[in-house]
C-alpha positions as CSV (number, residue, x, y, z in Angstrom):
1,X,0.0,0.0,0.0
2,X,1.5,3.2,-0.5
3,X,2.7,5.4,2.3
4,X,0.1,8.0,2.1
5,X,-2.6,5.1,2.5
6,X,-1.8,4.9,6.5
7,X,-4.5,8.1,7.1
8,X,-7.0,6.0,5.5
9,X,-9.9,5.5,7.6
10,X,-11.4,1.8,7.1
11,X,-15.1,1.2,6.7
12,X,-17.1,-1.0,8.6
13,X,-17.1,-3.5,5.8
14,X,-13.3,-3.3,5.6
15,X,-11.9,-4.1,8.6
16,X,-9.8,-6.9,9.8
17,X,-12.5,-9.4,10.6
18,X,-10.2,-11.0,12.9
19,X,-6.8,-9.6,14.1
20,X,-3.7,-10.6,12.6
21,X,-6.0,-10.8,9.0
22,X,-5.3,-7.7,6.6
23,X,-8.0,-5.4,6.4
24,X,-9.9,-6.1,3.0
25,X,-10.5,-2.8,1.4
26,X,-12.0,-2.0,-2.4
27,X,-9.3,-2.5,-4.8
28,X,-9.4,-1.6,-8.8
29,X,-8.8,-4.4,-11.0
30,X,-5.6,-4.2,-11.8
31,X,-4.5,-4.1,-8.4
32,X,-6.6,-7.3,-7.9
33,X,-5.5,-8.9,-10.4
34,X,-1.5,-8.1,-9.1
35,X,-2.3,-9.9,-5.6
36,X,-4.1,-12.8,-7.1
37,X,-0.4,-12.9,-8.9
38,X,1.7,-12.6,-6.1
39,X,-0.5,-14.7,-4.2
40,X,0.0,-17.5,-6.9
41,X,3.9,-16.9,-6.5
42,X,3.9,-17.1,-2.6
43,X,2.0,-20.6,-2.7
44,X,3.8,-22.1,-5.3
45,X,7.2,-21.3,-4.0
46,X,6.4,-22.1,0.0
47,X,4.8,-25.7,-2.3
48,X,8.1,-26.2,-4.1
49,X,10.2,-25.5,-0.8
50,X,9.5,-29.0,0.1
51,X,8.6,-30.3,-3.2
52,X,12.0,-30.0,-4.5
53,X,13.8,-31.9,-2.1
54,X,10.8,-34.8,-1.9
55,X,11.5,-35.1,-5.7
56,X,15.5,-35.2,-5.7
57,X,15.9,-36.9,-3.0
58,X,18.2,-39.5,-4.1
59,X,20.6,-36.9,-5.9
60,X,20.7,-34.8,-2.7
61,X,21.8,-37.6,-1.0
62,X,24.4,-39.0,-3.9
63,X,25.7,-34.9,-4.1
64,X,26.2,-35.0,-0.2
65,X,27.3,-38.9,0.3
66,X,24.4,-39.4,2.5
67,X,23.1,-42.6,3.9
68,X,19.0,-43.3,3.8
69,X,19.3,-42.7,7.4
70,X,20.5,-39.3,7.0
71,X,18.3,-38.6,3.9
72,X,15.5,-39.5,5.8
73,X,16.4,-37.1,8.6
74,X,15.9,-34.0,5.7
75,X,12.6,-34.9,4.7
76,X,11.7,-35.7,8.4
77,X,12.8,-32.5,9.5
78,X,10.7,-30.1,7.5
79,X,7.6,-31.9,8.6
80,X,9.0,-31.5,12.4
81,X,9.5,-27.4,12.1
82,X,6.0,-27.0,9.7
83,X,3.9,-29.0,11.8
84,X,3.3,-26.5,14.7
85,X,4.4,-23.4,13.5
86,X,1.3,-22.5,12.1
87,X,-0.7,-21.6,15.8
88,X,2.1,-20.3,16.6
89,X,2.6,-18.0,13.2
90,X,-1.5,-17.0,14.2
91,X,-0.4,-15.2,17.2
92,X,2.9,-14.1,15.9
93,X,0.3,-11.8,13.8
94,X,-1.5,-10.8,15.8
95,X,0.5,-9.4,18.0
96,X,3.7,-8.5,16.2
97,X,1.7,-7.8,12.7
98,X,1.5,-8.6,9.4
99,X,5.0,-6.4,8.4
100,X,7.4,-7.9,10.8
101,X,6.1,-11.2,10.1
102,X,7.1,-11.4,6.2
103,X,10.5,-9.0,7.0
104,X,11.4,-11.4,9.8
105,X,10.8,-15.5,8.1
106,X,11.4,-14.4,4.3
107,X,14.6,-12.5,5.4
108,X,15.5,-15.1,7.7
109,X,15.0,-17.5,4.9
110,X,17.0,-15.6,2.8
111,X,20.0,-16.5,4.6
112,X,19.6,-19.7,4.8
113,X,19.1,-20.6,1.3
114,X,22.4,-18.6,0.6
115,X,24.1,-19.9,2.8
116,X,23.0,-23.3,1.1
117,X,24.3,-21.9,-2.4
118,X,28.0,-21.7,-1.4
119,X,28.1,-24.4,2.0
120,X,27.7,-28.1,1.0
121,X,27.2,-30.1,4.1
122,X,24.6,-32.2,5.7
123,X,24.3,-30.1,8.1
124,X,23.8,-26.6,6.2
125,X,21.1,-28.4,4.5
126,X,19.3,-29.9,7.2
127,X,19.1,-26.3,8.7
128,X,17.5,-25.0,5.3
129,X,15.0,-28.0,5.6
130,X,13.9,-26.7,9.1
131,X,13.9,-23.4,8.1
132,X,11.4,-24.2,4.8
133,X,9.7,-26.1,7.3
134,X,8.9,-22.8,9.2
135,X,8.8,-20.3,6.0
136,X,6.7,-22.6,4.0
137,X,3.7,-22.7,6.4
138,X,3.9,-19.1,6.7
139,X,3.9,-18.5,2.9
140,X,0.9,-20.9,2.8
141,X,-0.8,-18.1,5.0
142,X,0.4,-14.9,3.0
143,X,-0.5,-17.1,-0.3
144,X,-4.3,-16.9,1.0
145,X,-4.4,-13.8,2.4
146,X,-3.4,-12.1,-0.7
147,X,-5.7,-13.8,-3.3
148,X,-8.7,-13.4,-0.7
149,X,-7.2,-9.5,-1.1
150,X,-8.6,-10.2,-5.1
151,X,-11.5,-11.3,-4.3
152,X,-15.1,-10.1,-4.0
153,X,-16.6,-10.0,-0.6
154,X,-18.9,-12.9,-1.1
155,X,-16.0,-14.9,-2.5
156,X,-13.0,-14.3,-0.1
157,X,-13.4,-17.7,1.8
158,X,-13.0,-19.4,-1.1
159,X,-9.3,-17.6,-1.6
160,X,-8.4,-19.6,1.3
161,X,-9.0,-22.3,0.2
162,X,-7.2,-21.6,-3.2
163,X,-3.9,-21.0,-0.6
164,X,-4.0,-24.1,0.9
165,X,-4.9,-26.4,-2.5
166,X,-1.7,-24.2,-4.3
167,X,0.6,-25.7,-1.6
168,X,-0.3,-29.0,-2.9
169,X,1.0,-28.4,-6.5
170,X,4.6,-27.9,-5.1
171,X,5.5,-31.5,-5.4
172,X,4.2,-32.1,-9.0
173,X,5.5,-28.8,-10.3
174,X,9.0,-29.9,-8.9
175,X,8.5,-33.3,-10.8
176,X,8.3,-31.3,-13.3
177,X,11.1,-28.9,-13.8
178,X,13.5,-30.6,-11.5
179,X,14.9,-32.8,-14.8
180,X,15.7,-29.5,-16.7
181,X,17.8,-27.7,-13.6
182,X,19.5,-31.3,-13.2
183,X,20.7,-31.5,-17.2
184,X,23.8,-31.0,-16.6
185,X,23.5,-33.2,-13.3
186,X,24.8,-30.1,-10.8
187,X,22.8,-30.4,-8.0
188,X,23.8,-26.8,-7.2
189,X,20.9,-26.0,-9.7
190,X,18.8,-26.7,-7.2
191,X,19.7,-24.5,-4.7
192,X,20.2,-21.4,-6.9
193,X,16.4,-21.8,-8.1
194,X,15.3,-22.0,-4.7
195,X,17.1,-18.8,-3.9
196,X,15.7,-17.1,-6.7
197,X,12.1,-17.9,-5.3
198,X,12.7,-16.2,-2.3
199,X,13.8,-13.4,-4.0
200,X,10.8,-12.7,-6.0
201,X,8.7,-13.5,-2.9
202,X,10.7,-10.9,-0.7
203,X,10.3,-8.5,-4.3
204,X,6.8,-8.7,-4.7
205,X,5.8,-8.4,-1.1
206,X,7.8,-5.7,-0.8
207,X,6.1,-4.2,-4.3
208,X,2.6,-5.2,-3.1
209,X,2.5,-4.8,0.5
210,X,-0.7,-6.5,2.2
211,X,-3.5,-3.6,4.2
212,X,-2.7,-3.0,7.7
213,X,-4.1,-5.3,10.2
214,X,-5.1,-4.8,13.8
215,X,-2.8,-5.9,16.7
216,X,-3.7,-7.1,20.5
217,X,-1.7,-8.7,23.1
218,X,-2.0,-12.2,22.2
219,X,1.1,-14.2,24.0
220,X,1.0,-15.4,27.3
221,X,3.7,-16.8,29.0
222,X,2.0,-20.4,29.3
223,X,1.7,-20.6,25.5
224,X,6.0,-21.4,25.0
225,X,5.7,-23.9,27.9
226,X,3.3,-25.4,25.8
227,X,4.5,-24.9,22.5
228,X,8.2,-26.3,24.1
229,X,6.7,-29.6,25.4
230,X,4.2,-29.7,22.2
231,X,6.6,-29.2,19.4
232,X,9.2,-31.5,20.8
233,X,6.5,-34.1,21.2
234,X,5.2,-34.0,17.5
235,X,8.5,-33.6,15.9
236,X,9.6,-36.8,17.4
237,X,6.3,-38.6,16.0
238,X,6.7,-37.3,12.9
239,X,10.7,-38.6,13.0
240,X,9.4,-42.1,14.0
241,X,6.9,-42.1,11.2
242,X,9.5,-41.4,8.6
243,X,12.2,-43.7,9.5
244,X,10.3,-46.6,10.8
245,X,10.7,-48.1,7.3
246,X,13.8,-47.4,7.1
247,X,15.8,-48.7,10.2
248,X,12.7,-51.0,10.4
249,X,10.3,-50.9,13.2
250,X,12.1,-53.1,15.9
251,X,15.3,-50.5,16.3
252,X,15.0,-49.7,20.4
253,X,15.1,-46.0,19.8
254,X,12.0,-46.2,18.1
255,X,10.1,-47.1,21.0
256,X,12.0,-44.8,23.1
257,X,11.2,-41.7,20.6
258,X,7.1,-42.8,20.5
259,X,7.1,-42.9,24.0
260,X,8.6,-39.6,25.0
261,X,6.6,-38.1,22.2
262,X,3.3,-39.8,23.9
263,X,4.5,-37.7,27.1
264,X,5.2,-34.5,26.1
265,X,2.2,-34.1,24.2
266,X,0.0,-35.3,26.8
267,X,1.8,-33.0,28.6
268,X,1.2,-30.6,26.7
269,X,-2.4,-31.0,26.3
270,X,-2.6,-31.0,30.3
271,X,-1.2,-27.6,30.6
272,X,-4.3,-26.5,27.9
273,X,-6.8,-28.2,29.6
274,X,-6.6,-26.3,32.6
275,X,-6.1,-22.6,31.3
276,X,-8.6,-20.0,31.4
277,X,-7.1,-18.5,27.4
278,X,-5.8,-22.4,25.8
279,X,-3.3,-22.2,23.2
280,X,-4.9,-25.4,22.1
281,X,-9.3,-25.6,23.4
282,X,-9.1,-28.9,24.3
283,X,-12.8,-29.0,25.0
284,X,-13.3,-28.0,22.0
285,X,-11.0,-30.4,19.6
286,X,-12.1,-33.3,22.0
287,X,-16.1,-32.5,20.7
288,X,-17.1,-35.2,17.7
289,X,-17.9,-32.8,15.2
290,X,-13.9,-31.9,15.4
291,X,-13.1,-35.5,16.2
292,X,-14.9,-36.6,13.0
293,X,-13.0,-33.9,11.4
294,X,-9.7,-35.0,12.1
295,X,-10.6,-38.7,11.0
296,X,-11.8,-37.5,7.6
297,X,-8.2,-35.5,6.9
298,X,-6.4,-38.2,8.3
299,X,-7.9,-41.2,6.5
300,X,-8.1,-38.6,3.1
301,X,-4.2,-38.0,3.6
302,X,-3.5,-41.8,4.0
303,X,-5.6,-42.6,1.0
304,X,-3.8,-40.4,-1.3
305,X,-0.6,-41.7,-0.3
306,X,-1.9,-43.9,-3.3
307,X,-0.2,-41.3,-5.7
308,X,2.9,-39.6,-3.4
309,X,4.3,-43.4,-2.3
310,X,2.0,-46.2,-4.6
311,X,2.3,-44.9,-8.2
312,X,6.0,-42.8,-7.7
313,X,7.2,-46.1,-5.9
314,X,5.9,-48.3,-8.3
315,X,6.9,-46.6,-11.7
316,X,10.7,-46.3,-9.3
317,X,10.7,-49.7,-8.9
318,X,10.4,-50.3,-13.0
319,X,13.1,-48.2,-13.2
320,X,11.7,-45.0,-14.1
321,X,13.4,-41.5,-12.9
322,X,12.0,-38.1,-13.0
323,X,12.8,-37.2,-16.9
324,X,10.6,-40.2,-17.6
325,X,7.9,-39.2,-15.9
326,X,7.7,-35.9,-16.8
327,X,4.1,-35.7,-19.4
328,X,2.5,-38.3,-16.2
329,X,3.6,-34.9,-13.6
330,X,1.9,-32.2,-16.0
331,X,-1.2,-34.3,-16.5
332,X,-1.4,-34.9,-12.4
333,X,-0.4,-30.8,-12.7
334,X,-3.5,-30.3,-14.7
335,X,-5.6,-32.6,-12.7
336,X,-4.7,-31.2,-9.2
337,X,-5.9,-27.5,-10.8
338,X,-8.7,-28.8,-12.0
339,X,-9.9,-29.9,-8.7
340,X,-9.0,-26.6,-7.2
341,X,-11.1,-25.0,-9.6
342,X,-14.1,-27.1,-9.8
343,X,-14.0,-27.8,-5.7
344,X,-14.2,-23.7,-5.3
345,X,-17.0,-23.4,-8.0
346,X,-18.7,-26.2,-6.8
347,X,-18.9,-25.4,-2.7
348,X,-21.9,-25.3,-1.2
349,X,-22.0,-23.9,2.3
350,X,-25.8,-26.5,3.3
351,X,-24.2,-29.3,1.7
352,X,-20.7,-30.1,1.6
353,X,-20.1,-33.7,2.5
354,X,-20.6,-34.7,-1.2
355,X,-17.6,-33.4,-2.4
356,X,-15.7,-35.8,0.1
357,X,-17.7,-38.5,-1.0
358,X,-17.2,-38.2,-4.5
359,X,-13.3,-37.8,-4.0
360,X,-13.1,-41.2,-2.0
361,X,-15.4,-42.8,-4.7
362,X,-12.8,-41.6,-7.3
363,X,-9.5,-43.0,-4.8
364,X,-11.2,-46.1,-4.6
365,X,-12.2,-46.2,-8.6
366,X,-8.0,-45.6,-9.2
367,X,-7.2,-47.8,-6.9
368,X,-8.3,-50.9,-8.2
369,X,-7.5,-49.3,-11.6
370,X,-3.9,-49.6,-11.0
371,X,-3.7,-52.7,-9.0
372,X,-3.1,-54.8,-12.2
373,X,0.3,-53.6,-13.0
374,X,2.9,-55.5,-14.9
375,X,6.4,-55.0,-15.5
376,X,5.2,-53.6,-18.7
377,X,3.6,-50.9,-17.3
378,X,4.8,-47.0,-18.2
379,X,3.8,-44.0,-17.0
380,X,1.4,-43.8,-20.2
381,X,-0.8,-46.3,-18.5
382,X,-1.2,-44.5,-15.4
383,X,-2.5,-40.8,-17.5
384,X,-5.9,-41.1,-16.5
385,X,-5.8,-42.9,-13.2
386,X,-3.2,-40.4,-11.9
387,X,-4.6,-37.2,-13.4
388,X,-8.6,-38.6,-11.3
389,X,-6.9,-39.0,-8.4
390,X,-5.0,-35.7,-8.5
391,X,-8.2,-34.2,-9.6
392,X,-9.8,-36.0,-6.1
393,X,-6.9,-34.9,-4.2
394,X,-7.5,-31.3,-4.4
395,X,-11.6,-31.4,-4.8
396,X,-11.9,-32.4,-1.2
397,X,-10.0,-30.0,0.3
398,X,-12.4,-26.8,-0.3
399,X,-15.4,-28.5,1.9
400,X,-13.4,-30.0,4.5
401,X,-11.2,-26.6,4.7
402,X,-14.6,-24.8,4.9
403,X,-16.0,-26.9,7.7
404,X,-13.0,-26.4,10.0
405,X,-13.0,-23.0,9.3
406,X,-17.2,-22.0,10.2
407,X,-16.7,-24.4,13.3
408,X,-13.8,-23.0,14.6
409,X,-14.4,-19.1,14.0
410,X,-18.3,-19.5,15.0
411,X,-16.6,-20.3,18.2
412,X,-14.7,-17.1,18.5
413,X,-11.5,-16.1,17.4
414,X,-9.6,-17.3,19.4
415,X,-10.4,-21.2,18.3
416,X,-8.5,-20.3,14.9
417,X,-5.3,-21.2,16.3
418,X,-7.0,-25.1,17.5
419,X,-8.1,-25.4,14.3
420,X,-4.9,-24.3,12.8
421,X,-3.3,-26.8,14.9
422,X,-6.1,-29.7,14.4
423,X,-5.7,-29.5,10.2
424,X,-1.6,-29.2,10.0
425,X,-1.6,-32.2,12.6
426,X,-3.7,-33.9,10.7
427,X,-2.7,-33.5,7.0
428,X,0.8,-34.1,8.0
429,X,0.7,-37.1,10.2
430,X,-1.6,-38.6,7.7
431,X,0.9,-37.7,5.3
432,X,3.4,-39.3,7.0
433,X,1.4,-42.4,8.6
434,X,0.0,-43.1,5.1
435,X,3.3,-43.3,3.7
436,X,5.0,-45.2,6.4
437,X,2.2,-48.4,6.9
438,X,2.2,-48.5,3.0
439,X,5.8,-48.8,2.6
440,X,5.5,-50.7,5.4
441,X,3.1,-53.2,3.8
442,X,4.9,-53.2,0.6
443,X,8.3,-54.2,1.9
444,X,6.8,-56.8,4.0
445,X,4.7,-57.9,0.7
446,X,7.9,-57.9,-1.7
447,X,9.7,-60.0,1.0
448,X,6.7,-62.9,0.8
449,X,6.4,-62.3,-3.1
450,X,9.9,-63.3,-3.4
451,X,10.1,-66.0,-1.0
452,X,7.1,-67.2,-3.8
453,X,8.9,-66.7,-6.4
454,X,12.1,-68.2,-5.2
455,X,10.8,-71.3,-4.2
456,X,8.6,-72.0,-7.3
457,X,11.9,-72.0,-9.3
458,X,14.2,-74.4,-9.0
459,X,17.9,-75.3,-11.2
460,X,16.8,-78.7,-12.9
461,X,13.8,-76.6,-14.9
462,X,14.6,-76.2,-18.5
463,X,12.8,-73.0,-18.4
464,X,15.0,-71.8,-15.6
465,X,18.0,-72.9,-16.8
466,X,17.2,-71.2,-20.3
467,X,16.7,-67.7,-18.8
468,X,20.1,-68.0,-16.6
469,X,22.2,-68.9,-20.1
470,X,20.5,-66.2,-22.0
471,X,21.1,-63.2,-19.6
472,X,24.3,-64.7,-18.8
473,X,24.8,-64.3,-22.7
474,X,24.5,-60.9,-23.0
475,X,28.1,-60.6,-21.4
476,X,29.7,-62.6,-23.8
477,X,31.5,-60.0,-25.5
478,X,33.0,-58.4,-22.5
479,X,33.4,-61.7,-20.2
480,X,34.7,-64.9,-21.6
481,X,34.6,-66.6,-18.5
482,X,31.8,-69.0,-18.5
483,X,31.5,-69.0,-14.8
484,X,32.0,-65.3,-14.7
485,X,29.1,-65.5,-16.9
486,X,26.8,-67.5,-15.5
487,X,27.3,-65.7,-12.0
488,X,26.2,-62.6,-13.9
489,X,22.9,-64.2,-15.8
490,X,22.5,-65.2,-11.8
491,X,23.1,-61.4,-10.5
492,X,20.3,-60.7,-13.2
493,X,17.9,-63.2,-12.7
494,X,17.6,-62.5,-9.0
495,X,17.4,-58.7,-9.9
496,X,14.6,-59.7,-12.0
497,X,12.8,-61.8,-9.6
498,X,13.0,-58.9,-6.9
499,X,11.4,-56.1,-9.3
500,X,8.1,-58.5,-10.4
501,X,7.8,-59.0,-6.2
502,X,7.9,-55.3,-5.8
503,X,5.4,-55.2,-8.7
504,X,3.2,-57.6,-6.9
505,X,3.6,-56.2,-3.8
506,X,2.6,-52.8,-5.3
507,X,-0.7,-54.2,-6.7
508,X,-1.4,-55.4,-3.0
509,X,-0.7,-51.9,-1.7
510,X,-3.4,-50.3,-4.7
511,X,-6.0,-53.4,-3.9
512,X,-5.8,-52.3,0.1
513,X,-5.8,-48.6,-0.7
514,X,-9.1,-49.1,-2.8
515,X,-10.8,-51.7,0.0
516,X,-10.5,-48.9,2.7
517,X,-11.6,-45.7,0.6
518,X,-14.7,-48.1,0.0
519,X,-15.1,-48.3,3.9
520,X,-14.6,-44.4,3.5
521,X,-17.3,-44.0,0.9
522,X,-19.6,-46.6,2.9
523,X,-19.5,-44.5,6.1
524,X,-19.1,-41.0,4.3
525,X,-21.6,-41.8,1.8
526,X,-24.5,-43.0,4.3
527,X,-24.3,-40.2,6.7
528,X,-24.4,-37.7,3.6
529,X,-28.0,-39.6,2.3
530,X,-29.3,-39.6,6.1
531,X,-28.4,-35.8,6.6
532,X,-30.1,-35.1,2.8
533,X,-33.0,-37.1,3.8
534,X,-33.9,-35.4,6.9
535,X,-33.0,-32.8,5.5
536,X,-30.2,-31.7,7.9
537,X,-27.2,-28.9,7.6
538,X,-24.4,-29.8,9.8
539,X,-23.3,-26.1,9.3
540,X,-26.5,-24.5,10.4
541,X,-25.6,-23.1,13.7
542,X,-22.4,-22.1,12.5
543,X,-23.9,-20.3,9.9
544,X,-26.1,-18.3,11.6
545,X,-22.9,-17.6,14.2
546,X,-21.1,-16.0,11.0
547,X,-23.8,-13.8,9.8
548,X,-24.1,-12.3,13.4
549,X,-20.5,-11.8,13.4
550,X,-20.1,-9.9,9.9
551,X,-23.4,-7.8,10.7
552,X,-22.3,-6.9,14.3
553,X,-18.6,-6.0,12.8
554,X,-20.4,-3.9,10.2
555,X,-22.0,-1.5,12.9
């Protein structure tokens, strides 16, 4: 806003409507049209913060000399710092302002992702992950705020939910260009596009600032005893979730990590329970309609591990990389838009559940679509089951976003930061869960597949004995050895064997994933037909709640 703008006087209709939100004054149309813009910038950038390193992975660890131990620590650890940050970011807001929060995260981040340009170390880099962790959720929040700033009053809700779908299309969108900044293989790439994201964030916010918002006094001193025992307590969850699979589920420190995570938080949660101002309204999250709340993200998140873990995994284990799969990311691109766009258009504040419904009708359709894979199958084959379930991965998300949101500000204010707290909890450690008791169940799978496999061969088959001669041939020209050989056509056969077991054990992973989305849809789908057949809007009260609030903050 320019400078002269601070003697403004706000009207009714265009003030904060909670503190720590911008005000939302009339703006011409090209102005809109320049935060919708920067709003697209800010949630595809705080997307792509993690989406990059999700989707090169394997070359960050090769660059560094990582072991999957350690690589799994820089994935874990953005999902540790993001988790929490955004109750805390709420009051942050509210109190310090809207200002000092972008000047004090995006130049924070800043230097971080320089320091990662010209230091190469696993430590540098876990401190970036942290720290995109913390920016990310924040830029999530100024994503929304400036495209509700483009929007008409009736329609500024549904710029919300625009923020929180755009985060979403980080990790597709890095599938996407991460082959051409890795041409020349320098994973330095990388970093230097990273940096020059932040840089047009920090540009355009500075160019565009956001309207003023109104401070109070929202810290007390109980809040960072919370938050200390809270964040400590999730972070280690969300550390157990993501390397379970990977030093397996019986390593000791496992058990030790789940159980000191189990005390903190209930620790945590204590301390709330018994404050007169709750960081966290326990009485409120413990209600069922917040209760079923958090099931539906949660079991939503672990069904669409189908696409982040099943279809990435599986086309992985065929041997495809990321410059293969490049048309397959676009088309999940397109699909994931698509369900922004038609979830927004399509939301209907008396009847919402459908939407839900639909998408788990659509997880379980793709599912069982893709649970008859072969070793012959190619990203080609997976076009249209990939680009429905992007499509159903983003057309839940308006509803369900829109139902947390009426129940928790009907409540007062001061519920924003629970809610906050309930959906990051519970789109991340479904996330996570999903990912880790599918990989879980596909590694244990593979292992029986093979055991199969192994056992239905044996060395006095013809057909056996053929296979081993002719991969063994292909060495001819390079070995003359026939033992040599023959241990080769061996190495091969056995590679062979293990890649149709991870096949198999794939296809068990789809078949599971579409059996529970139809226990989804079966519970989802009946209470929708008993509420539409007595003719019954969840939302009601919470509706009315609203339109008292925005006519009592227009007097």
């Amino acid at each position: 806003m320019p400078a002269q703008s601070a003697a403004y006087e706000f009207q009714p209709h265009e003030r904060p409507f909670l503190p720590g939100s911008p005000a939302t004054p009339d703006h011409p149309m090209g102005r809109r049209i320049a935060y919708f813009a920067i709003g697209i910038l800010l949630g595809l950038t705080g997307g792509l913060s993690n989406g990059l390193l999700l989707a090169n992975l394997p070359q960050i660890q090769g660059s560094l000399g990582l072991t999957p131990v350690e690589g799994g620590w820089l994935s874990a650890i953005y999902s540790m710092t993001s988790v929490c940050m955004s109750m805390l970011l709420i009051k942050f807001r509210q109190q310090f302002g809207l200002q000092r929060f972008n000047r004090v995260f995006l130049t924070g981040f800043l230097g971080v992702t320089i320091l990662q340009v010209f230091v190469h170390s696993y430590s540098v880099e876990l401190l970036t992950r942290a720290a995109a962790g913390i920016v990310g959720s924040g830029l999530t929040t100024l994503c929304f705020f400036y495209i509700m700033q483009a929007m008409p009053a009736t329609a500024r809700l549904s710029g919300m939910i625009i923020g929180f779908g755009l985060a979403q299309l980080g990790l597709p969108l890095a599938r996407i260009v991460s082959p051409f900044l890795l041409a020349d293989g320098d994973i330095q790439n990388l970093f230097v596009f990273e940096l020059g994201l932040t840089l047009l964030c920090l540009g355009a916010v500075a160019l565009l600032r956001l309207p003023p918002s109104e401070r109070i006094q929202a810290f007390e001193r109980l809040d960072f005893l919370t938050f200390a025992l809270f964040a400590p307590g999730m972070a280690l969850l969300c550390g157990v979730l993501v390397q379970g699979r990977i030093v397996w589920w019986t390593t000791p420190w496992l058990g030790y990590a789940t159980a000191a995570a189990v005390l903190l938080i209930g620790a945590a949660m204590l301390i709330e329970h018994n404050r007169a101002n709750p960081l966290l309204n326990t009485r409120w999250m413990r209600t069922r309609n917040v209760l079923r709340f958090i099931i539906i993200v949660a079991a939503i998140r672990v069904l669409l591990s189908e696409q982040s873990f099943g279809s990435t995994g599986l086309l992985t284990a065929l041997g495809m990389g990321n410059d293969q799969m490049v048309t397959l990311n676009v088309v999940i691109f397109t699909g994931s838009v698509l369900g922004i766009v038609a979830g927004v258009l399509t939301l209907n504040p008396k009847d919402l559940l459908w939407q839900v419904v639909a998408s788990a009708m659509i997880i379980a359709a793709v599912a069982f679509m893709d649970s008859d894979a072969t070793n012959l199958t190619r990203p080609a084959n997976l076009y249209v089951s990939q680009g429905l379930l992007a499509f159903a991965a983003l057309f839940w998300m308006g509803p369900v976003t829109m139902v947390g949101i009426l129940r928790a500000i009907s409540k007062g204010p001061s519920h924003l930061v629970s809610f906050s707290a309930v959906f990051g909890i519970a789109q991340t450690v479904g996330g996570l869960a999903g990912t880790a008791v599918l990989g879980t169940i596909q590694i244990a799978r593979e292992r029986l597949h093979s055991q199969e496999i192994v056992h239905s061969l044996t060395a006095g088959d013809p057909l056996v004995t053929q296979r081993l001669q002719q991969l063994g041939g292909a060495y001819a020209r390079v070995e003359g050895d026939p033992v040599l050989r023959q241990a080769e056509g061996t190495l091969l056969f056995s590679q062979q064997v293990t890649r149709e077991a991870n096949i198999l054990a794939f296809n068990d992973v789809f078949f599971l994933i579409g059996l529970l989305a139809l226990v989804v849809v079966l519970w989802l789908g009946g209470r929708w037909l008993w509420l539409k057949a007595h003719g019954i809007n969840p939302l009601a009260e919470e509706l009315v709640a609203m339109q008292k609030m925005r006519e009592n903050a227009a007097q």
